[in-house]
Backbone as CSV, one residue per row, in Angstrom:
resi,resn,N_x,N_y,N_z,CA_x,CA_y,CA_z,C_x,C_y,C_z
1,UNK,-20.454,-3.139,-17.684,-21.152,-3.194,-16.419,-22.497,-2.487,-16.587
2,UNK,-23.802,-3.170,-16.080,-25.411,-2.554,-15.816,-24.977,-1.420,-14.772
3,UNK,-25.308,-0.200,-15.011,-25.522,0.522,-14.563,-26.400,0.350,-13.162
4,UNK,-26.365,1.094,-11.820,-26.454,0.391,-10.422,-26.725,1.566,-10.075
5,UNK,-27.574,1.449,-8.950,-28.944,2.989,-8.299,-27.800,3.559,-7.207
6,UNK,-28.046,4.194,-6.580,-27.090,4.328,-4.957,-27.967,3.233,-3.947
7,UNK,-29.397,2.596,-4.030,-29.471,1.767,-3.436,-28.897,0.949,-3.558
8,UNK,-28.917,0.068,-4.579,-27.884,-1.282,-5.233,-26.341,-1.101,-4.721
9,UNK,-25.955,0.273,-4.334,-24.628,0.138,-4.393,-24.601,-0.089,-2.663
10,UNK,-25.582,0.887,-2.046,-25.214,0.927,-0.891,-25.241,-0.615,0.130
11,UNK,-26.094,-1.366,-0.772,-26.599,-2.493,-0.231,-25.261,-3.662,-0.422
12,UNK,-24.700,-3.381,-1.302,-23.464,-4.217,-2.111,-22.092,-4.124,-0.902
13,UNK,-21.895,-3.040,-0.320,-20.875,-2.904,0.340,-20.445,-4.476,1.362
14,UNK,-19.491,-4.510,1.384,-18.850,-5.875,1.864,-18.379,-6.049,2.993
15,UNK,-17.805,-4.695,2.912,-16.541,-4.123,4.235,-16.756,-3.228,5.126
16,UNK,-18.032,-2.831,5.460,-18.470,-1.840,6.089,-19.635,-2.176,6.703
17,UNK,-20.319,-1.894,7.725,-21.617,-1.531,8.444,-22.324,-0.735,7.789
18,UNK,-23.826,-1.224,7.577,-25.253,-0.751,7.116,-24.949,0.230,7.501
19,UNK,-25.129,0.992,8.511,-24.841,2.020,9.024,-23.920,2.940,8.240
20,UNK,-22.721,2.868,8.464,-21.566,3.670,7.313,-21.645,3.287,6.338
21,UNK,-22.250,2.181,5.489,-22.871,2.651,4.025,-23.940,3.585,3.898
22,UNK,-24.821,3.803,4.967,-26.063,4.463,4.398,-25.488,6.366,4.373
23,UNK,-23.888,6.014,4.976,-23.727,7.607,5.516,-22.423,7.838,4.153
24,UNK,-21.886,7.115,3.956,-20.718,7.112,2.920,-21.245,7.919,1.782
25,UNK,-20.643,8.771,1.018,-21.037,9.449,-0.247,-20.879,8.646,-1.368
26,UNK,-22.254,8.981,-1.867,-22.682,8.132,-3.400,-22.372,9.233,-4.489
27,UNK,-21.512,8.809,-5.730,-21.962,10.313,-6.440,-23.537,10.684,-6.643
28,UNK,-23.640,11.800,-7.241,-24.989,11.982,-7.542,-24.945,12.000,-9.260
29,UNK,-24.011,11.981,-10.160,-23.995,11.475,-11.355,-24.159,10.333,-11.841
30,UNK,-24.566,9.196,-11.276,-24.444,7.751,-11.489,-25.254,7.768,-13.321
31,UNK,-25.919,8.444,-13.331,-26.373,8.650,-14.782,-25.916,8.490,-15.871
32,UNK,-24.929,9.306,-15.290,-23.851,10.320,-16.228,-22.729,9.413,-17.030
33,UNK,-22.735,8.664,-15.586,-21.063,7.705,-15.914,-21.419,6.814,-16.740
34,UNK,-20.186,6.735,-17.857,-19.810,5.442,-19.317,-20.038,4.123,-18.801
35,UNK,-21.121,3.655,-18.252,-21.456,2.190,-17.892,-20.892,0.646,-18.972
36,UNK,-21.701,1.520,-20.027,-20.901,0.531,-21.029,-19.286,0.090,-20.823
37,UNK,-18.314,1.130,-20.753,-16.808,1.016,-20.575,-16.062,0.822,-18.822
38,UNK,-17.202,0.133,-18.495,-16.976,0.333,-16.731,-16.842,-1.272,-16.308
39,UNK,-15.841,-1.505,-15.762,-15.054,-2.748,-14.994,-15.986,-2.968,-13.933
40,UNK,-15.773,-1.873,-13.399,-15.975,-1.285,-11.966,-16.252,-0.096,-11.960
41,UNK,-16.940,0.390,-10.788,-17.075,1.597,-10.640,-16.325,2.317,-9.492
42,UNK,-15.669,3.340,-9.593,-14.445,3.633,-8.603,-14.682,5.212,-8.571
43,UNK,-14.641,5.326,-7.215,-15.079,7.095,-7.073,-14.160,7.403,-5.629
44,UNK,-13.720,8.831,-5.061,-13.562,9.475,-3.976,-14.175,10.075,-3.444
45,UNK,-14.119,9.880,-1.901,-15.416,11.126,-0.947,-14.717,12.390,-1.693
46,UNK,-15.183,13.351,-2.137,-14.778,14.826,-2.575,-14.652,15.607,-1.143
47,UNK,-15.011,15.322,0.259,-14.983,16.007,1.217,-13.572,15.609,1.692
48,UNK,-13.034,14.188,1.918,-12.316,13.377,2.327,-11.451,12.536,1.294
49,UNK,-10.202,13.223,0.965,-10.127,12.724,-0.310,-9.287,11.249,0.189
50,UNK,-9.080,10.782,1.221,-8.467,9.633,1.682,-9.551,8.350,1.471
51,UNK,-10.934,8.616,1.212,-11.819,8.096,1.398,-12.257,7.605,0.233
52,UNK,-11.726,6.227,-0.793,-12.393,6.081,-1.894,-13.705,4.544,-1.895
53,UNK,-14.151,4.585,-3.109,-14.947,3.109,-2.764,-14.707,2.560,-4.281
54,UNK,-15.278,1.204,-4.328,-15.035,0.393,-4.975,-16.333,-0.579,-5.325
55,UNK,-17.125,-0.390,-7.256,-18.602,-1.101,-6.765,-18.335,-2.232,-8.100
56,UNK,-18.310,-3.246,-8.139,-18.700,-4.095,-9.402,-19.635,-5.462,-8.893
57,UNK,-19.526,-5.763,-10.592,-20.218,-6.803,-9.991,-19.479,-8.352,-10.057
58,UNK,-19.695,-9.066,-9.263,-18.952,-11.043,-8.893,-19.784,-11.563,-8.612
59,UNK,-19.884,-12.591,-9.662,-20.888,-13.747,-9.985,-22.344,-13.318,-9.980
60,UNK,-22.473,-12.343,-10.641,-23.993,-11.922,-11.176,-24.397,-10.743,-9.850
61,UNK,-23.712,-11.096,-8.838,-24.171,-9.815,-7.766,-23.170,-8.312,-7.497
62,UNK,-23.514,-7.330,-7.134,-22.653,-6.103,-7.095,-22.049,-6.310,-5.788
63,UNK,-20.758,-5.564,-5.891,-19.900,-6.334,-4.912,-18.998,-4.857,-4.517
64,UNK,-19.371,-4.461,-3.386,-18.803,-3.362,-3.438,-17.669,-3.139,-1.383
65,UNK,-16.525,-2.017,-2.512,-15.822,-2.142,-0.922,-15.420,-0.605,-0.797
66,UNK,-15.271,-0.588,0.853,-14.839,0.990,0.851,-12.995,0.584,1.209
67,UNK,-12.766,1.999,1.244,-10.914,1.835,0.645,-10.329,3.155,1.737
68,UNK,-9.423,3.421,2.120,-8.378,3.869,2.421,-7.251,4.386,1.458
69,UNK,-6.902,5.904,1.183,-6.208,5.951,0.534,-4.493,6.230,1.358
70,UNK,-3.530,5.639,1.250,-2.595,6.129,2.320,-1.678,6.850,1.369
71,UNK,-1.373,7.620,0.585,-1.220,8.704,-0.046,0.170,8.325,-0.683
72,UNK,0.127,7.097,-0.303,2.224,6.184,0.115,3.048,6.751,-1.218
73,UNK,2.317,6.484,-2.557,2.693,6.142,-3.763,3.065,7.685,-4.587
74,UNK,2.186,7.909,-4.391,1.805,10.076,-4.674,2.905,10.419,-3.875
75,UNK,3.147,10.155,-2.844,3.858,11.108,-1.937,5.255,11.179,-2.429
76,UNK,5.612,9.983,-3.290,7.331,10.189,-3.473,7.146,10.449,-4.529
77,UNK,5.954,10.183,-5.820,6.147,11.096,-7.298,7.361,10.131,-7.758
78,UNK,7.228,9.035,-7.961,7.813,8.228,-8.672,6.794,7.485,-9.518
79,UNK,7.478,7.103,-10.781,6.528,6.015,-11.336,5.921,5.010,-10.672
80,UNK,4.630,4.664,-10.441,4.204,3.270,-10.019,3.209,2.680,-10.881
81,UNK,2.920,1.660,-10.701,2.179,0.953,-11.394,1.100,0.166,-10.824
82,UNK,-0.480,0.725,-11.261,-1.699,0.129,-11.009,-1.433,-1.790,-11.036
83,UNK,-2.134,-2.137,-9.780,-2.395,-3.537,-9.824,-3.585,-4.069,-10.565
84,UNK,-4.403,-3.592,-10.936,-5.433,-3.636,-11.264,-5.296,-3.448,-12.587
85,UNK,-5.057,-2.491,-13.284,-4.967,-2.090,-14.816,-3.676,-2.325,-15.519
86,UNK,-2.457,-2.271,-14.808,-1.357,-2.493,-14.889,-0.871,-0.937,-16.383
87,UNK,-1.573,0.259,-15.348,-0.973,1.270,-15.959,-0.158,2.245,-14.875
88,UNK,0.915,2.391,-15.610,2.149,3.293,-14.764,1.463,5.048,-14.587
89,UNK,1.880,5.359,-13.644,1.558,6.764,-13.600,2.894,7.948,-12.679
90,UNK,3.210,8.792,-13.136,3.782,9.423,-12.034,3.555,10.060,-10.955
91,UNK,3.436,9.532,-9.706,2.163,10.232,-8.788,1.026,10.106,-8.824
92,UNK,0.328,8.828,-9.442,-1.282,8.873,-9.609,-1.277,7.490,-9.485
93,UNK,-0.672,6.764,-8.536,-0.982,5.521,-7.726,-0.644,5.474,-6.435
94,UNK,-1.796,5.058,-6.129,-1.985,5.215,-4.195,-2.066,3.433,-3.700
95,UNK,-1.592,3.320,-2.781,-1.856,2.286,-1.741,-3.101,2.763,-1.539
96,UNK,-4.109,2.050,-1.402,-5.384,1.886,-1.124,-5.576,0.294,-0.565
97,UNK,-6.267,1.002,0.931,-6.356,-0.395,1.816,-8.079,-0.963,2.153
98,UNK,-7.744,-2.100,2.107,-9.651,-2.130,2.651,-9.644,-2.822,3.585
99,UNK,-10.857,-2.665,4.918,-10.786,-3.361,5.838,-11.463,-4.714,5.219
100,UNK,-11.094,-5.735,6.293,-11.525,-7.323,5.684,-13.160,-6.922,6.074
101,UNK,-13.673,-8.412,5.678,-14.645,-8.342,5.646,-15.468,-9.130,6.913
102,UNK,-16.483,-9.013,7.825,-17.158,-10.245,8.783,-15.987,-9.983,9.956
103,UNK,-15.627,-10.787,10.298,-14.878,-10.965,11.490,-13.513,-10.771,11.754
104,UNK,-13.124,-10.984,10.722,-11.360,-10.480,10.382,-11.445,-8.660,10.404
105,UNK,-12.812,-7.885,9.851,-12.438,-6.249,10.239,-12.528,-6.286,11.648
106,UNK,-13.329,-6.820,12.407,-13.449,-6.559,13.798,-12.222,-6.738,14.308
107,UNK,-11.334,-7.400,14.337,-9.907,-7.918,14.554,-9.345,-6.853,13.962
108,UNK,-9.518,-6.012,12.863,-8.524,-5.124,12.635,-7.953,-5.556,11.134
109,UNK,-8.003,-6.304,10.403,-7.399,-6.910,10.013,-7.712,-6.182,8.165
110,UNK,-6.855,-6.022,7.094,-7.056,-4.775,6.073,-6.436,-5.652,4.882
111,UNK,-7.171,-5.241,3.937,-5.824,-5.780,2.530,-5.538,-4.345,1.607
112,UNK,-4.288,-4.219,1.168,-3.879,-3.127,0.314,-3.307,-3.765,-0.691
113,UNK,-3.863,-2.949,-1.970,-3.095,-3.156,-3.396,-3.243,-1.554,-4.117
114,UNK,-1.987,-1.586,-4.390,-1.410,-0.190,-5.566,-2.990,0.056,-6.635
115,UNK,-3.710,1.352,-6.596,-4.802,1.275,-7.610,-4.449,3.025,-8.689
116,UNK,-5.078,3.159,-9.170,-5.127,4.437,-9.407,-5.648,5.460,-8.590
117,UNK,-4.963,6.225,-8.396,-5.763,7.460,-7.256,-7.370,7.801,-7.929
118,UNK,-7.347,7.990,-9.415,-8.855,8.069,-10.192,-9.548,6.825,-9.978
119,UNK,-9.484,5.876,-9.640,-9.719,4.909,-9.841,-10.357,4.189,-11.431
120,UNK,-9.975,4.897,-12.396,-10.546,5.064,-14.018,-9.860,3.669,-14.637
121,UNK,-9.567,2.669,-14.139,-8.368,1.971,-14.649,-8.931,0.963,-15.611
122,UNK,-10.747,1.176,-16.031,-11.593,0.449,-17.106,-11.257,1.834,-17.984
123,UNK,-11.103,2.770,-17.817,-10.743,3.852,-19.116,-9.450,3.689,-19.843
124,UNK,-8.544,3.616,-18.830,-7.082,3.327,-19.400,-7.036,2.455,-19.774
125,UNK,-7.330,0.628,-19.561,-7.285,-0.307,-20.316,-7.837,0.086,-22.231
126,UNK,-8.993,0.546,-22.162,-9.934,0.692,-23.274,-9.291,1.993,-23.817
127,UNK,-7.887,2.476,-23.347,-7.644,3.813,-24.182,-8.419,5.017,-24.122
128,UNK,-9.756,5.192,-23.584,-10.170,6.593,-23.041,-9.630,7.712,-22.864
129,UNK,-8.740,6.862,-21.948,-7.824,7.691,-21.097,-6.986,7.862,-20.748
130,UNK,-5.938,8.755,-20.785,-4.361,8.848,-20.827,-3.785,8.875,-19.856
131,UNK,-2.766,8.283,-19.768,-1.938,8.237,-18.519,-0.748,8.968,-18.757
132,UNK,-0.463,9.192,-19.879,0.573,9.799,-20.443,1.733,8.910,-20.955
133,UNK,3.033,9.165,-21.687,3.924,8.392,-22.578,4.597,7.533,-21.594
134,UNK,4.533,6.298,-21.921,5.207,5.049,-21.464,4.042,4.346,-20.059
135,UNK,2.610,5.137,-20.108,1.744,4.434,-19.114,1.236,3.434,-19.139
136,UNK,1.094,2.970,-20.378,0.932,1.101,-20.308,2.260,0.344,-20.897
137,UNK,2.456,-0.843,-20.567,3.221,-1.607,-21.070,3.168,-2.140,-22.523
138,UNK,4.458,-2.184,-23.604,3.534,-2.606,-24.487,3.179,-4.140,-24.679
139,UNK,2.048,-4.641,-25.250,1.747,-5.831,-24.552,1.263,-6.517,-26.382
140,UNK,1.033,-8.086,-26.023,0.415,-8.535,-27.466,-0.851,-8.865,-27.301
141,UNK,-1.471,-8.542,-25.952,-2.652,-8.712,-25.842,-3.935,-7.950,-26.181
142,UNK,-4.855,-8.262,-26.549,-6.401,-7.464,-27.129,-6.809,-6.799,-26.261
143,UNK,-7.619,-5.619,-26.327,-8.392,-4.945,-25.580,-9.118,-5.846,-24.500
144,UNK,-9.785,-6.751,-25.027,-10.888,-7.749,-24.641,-9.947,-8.257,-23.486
145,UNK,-8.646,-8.971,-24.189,-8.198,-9.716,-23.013,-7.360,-9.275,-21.728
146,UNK,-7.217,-7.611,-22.256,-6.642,-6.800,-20.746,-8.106,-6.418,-20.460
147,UNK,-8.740,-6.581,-20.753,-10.570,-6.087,-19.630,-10.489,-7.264,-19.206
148,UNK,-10.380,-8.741,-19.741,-10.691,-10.036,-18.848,-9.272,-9.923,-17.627
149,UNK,-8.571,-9.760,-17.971,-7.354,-9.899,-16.804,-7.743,-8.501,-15.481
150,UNK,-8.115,-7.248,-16.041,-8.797,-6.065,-15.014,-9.757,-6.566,-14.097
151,UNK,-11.126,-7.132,-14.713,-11.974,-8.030,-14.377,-11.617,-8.790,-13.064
152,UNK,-10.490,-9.893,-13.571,-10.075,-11.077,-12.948,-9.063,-10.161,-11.584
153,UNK,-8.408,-9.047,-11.593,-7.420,-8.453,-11.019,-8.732,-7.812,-9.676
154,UNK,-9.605,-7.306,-10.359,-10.504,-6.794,-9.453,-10.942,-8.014,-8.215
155,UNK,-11.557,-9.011,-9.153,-12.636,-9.705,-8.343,-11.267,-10.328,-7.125
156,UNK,-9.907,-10.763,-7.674,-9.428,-11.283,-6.758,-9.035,-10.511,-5.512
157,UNK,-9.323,-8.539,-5.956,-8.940,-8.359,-4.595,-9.604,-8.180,-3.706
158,UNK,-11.080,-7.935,-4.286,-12.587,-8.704,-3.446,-12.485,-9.594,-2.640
159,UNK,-11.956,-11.057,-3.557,-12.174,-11.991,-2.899,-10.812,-11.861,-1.547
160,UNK,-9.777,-11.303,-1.997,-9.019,-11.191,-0.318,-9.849,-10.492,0.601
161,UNK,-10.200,-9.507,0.236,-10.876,-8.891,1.124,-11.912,-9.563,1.854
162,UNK,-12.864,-10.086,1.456,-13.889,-11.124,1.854,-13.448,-12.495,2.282
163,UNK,-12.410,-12.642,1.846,-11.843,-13.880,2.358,-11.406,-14.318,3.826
């Protein structure tokens, strides 16, 4: 993933009002972060830790959503397993919900899928980063082709969301 300003990101948001993007927290490291090894970019308000977002890019544009964390998954400290990366964690997968997008949020209307509470789940595919013993499945597939399936796992929950 090209590395993306806090303008680019704020402008990208899908699921939210101009307004509560311009107020939502951007990190201030965007520098900092492994762009090269990045799916997506996935961060938490540090004030509000219920509060995460979600920035990549679909079909050449950045595509970004804010999230809900409902704590569901953490709270019982059982194994679960990322939808997105399809890495197990004990206590470090949250239900994370997003409101729809256009006219379906006004209605109320939300999609949730199991993510990582870090949201790091382009680190764990690529081995970065540990989840600890038995956190990925073992699989016969390439690096390359669990980033194309992460990729593909992401954009589709975009596209519910926007849908």
């Amino acid at each position: 993933m090209e590395p993306l300003t806090g303008q680019e990101i704020r402008a990208a948001f899908v699921n939210c009002t101009k307004g509560e993007a311009k107020r939502l927290y951007i990190p201030r490291d965007l520098a900092d972060r492994p762009w090269e090894d990045l799916d997506f970019l996935g961060w938490r308000d540090p004030q509000t830790h219920d509060r995460a977002y979600l920035v990549t890019v679909v079909d050449d544009r950045p595509r970004a959503l804010a999230l809900r964390s409902t704590g569901l998954a953490s709270a019982h400290r059982r194994r679960s397993m990322c939808s997105i990366c399809l890495t197990s964690h004990t206590g470090g997968v949250s239900l994370m919900v997003a409101p729809k997008a256009g006219r379906a949020r006004q209605q109320g209307n939300s999609v949730g899928s199991y993510l990582c509470d870090d949201l790091a789940c382009s680190l764990y595919v690529r081995g970065k980063k540990d989840a600890g013993v038995g956190s990925r499945p073992q699989e016969s597939l390439t690096v390359e082709e669990k980033i194309e399936r992460t990729v593909a796992n992401v954009a589709a929950f975009i596209a519910k969301v926007t849908g």
